[in-house]
KEMAR-638598 format. One record per residue (C-alpha): x, y negated, z; residue in three letters. Coordinates in steps of 0.5 Angstrom, whole numbers, padded with zeros to 4 digits, always signed. Each point is the difference from the previous one (the first is absolute). Layout:
KEMAR-638598
XYZALA;...
This chain:
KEMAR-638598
+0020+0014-0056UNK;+0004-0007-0001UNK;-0007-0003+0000UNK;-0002+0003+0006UNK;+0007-0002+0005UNK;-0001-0007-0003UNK;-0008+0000+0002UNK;+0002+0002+0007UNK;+0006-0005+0001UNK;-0005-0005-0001UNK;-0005+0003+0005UNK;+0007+0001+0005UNK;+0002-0008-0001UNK;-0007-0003+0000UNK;-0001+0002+0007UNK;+0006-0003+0003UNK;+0002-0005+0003UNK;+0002-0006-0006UNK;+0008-0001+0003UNK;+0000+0008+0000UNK;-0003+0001-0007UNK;+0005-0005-0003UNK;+0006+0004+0004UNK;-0003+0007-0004UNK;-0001-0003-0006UNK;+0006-0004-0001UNK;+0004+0006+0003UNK;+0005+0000-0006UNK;+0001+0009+0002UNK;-0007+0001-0002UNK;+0001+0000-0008UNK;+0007+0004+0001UNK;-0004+0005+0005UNK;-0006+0001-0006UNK;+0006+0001-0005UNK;+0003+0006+0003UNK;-0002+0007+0001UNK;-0002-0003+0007UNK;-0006-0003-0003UNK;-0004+0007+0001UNK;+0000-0002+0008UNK;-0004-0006-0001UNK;-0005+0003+0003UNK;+0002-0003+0007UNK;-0001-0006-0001UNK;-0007+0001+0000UNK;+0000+0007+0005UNK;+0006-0002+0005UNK;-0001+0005+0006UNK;+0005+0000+0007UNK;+0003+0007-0003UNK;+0002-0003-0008UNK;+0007-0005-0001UNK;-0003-0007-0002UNK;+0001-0002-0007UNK;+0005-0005+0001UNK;+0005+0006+0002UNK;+0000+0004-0006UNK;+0002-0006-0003UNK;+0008+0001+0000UNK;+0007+0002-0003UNK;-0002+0007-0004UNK;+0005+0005+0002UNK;+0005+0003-0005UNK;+0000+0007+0002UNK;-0007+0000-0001UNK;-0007-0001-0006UNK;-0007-0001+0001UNK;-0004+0006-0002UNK;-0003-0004-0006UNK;-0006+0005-0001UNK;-0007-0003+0001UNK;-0002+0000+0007UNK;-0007-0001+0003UNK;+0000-0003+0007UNK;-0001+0004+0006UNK;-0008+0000+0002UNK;+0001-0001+0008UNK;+0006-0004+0002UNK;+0003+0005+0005UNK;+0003+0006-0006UNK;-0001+0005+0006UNK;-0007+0003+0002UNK;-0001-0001+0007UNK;-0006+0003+0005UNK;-0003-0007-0002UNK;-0001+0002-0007UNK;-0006+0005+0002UNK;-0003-0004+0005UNK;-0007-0004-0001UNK;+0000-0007+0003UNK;-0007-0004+0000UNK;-0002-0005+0003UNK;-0005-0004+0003UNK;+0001-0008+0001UNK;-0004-0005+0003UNK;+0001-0007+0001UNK;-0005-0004+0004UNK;-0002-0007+0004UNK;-0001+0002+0006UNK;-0002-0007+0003UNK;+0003+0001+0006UNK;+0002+0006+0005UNK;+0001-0004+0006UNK;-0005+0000+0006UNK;-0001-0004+0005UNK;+0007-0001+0004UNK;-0005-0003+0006UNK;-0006-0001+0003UNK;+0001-0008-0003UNK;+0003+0002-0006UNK;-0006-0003-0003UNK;+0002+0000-0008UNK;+0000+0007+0002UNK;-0007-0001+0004UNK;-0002-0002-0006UNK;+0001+0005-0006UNK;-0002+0005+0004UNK;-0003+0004-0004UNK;+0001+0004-0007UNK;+0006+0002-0001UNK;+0003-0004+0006UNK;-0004+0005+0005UNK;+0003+0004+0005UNK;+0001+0006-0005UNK;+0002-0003-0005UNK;+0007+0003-0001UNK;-0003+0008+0000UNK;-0006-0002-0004UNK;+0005-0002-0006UNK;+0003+0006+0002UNK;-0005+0004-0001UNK;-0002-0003-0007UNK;+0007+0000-0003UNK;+0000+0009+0003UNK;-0006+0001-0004UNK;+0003-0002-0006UNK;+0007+0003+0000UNK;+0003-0006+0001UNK;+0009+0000+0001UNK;+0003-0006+0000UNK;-0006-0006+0002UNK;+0003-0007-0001UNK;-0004-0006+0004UNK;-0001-0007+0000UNK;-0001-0005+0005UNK;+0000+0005+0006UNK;+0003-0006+0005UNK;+0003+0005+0004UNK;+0007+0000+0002UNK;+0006+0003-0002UNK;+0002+0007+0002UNK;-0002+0007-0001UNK;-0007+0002+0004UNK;-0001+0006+0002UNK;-0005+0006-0003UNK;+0000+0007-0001UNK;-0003+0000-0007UNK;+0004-0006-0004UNK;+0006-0004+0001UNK;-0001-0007+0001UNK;+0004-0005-0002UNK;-0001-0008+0000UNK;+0003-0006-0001UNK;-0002-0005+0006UNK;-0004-0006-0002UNK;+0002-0008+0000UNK;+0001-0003+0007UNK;-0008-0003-0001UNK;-0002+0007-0001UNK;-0001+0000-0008UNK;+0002+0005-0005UNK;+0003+0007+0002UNK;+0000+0006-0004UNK;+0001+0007+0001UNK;+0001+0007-0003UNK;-0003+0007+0002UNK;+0004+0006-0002UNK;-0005+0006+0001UNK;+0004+0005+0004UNK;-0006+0006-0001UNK;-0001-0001-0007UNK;+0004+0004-0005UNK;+0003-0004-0005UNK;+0003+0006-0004UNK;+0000+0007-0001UNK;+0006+0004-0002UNK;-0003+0008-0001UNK;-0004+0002+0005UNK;+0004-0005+0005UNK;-0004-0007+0003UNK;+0004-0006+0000UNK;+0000-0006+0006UNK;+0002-0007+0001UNK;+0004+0000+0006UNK;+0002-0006+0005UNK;+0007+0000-0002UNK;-0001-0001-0007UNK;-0002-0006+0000UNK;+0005-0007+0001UNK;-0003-0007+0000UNK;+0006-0003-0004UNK;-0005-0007+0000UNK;-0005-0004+0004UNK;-0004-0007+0000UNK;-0007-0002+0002UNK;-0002+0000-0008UNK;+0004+0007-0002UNK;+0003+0007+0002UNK;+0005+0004-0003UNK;+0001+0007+0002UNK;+0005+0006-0003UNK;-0004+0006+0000UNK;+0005+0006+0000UNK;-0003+0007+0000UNK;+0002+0006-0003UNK;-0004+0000-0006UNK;-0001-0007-0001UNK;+0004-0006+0001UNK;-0002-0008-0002UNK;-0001-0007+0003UNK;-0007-0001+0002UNK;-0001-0008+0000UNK;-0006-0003+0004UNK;-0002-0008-0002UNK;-0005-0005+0001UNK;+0001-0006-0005UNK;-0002-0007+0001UNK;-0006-0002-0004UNK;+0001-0006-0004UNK;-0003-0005+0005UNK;+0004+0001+0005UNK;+0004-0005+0003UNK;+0005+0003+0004UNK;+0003+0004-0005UNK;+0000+0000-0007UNK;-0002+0008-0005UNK;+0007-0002-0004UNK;+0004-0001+0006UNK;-0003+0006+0004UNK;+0001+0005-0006UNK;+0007-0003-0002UNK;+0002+0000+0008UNK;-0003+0008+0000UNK;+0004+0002-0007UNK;+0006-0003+0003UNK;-0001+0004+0008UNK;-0001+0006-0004UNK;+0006+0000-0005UNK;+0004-0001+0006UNK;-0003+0006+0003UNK;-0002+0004-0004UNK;+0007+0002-0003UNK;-0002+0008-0002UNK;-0002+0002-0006UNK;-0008+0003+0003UNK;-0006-0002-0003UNK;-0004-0006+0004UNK;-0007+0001+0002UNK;-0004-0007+0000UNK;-0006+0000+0005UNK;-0002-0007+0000UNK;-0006-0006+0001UNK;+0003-0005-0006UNK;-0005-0004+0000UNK;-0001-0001-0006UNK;-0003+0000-0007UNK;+0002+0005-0005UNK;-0001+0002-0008UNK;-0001-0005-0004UNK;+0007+0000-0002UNK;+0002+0007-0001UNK;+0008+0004+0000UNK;+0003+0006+0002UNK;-0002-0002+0008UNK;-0007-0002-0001UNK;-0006+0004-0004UNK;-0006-0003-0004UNK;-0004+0003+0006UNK;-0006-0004+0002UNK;+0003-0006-0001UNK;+0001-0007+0004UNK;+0002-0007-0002UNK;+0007+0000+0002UNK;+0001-0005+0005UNK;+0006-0004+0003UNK;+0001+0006+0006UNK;+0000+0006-0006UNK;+0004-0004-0004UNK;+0005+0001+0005UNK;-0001+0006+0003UNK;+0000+0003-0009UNK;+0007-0003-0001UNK;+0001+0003+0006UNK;-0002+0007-0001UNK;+0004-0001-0007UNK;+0007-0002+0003UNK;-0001+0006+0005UNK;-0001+0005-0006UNK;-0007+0002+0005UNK;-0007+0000-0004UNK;-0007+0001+0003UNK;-0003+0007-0002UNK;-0007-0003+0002UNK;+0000-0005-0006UNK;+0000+0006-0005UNK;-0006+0004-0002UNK;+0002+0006-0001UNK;+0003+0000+0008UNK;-0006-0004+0002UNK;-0006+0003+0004UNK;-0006-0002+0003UNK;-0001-0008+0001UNK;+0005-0005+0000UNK;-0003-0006+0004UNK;+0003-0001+0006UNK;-0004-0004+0007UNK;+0000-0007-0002UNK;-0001-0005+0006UNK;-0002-0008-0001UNK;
């Protein structure tokens, strides 16, 4: 329905960038494109997949030798028009994003910062007893914050460990944990695993991770961020947040759903859109305005501002 394609046009260019929204707008092929048989594939512009032609592509010279069908045609359910395993596969996932608050220990007997917060989760075992937390509840992709680790791959049997390496002083670092045990899909009677060689960090600072998960059944861009709150000195939530969409538009070039496990630092719910629920709301604040407009211009949202997906509490630790 006319509305319909005009409703979700309007959705596709809010959420870029100004300088490419204007280009889409003022794309003088567009109105040409709706007026021919061509407009009954405007269904891409709102469902573009790695296996389907851009919109612009369609738009050229008709062929002499040949007609549109000028039948009514209802777009394709899926965008891949031929059934593959994939199609009975059950994929669920369980995400966590968590502060860890440091998984560094002591690096000597005189490392005395180390000394000092020796206890907690900086105790010696922290690592296995977040482990064993994370196996308990199902948990496959696991992003943390402030892990203040360096950056590689850390060996263990159970997860694939990957972290950005902290600031030269130490602060900062996240990582993400792949599950290796934990079956994320189920095809038949046939369990599904994640396995090393699936996943590629494709970006890394001390403030963000992203990572291409390539599994069988499943493919996406798993996206782990600690964001500034609004009265760091050293980096503003704007300049973080508009630094990370440009990283991730440079690296994230393939049409796969992206996964965001983040500690925003930020408050959210008093202004609500399709990114962010009425759920328990807080005052909007500087750190949430930025971290909302980014959600908006990156087409990500927040399932835990929504009711109707929420469960359980949703107050987080607050510290002073």
């Amino acid at each position: 329905a006319p509305n319909e394609i005009v409703d979700c046009l309007a959705q596709r260019t809010r959420a870029l960038p100004t300088q490419r929204s204007e280009e889409w707008l003022l794309d003088p092929g567009l109105p040409e494109l709706c007026a021919l048989e061509l407009r009954r594939f405007l269904w891409i512009a709102v469902t573009p997949a790695w296996d389907v032609p851009s919109l612009g592509s369609l738009h050229a010279p008709p062929r002499q030798d040949s007609a549109l069908d000028a039948k009514a045609w209802r777009p394709p359910e899926s965008a891949h028009s031929v059934p593959s395993p994939a199609a009975q596969t059950l994929v669920q996932l369980c995400l966590v994003t968590f502060n860890v608050l440091s998984l560094r220990g002591a690096e000597s007997a005189d490392d005395a910062d180390s000394q000092a917060h020796a206890a907690g989760l900086c105790a010696i075992g922290r690592r296995h007893i977040l482990k064993e937390q994370f196996q308990q509840i199902g948990a496959h992709l696991i992003g943390l914050q402030e892990t203040r680790l360096q950056q590689g791959s850390h060996p263990d049997q159970s997860f694939l460990m990957l972290s950005a390496g902290a600031s030269p002083q130490g602060s900062h670092g996240v990582s993400l944990w792949i599950s290796l045990e934990q079956p994320y899909a189920t095809r038949g009677k046939h369990k599904l695993f994640f396995q090393r060689d699936q996943a590629t960090v494709v970006l890394a600072g001390p403030r963000f991770l992203a990572v291409l998960l390539e599994a069988e059944a499943l493919q996406l861009y798993v996206v782990v961020a600690h964001g500034p709150y609004s009265g760091d000195k050293k980096s503003t939530p704007e300049a973080f947040w508009s630094e990370l969409e440009a990283q991730l538009r440079r690296c994230c070039t393939r049409h796969f759903p992206v996964v965001l496990l983040a500690d925003a630092n930020a408050a959210l719910g008093s202004q609500v859109s399709e990114a962010v629920g009425p759920h328990q709301p807080e005052p909007e604040n500087l750190a949430g305005s930025s971290f909302h407009s980014f959600l908006l211009r990156t087409a990500l949202w927040l399932p835990s501002t929504y009711p109707e997906l929420h469960e359980g509490p949703a107050a987080t630790y607050v510290r002073n």
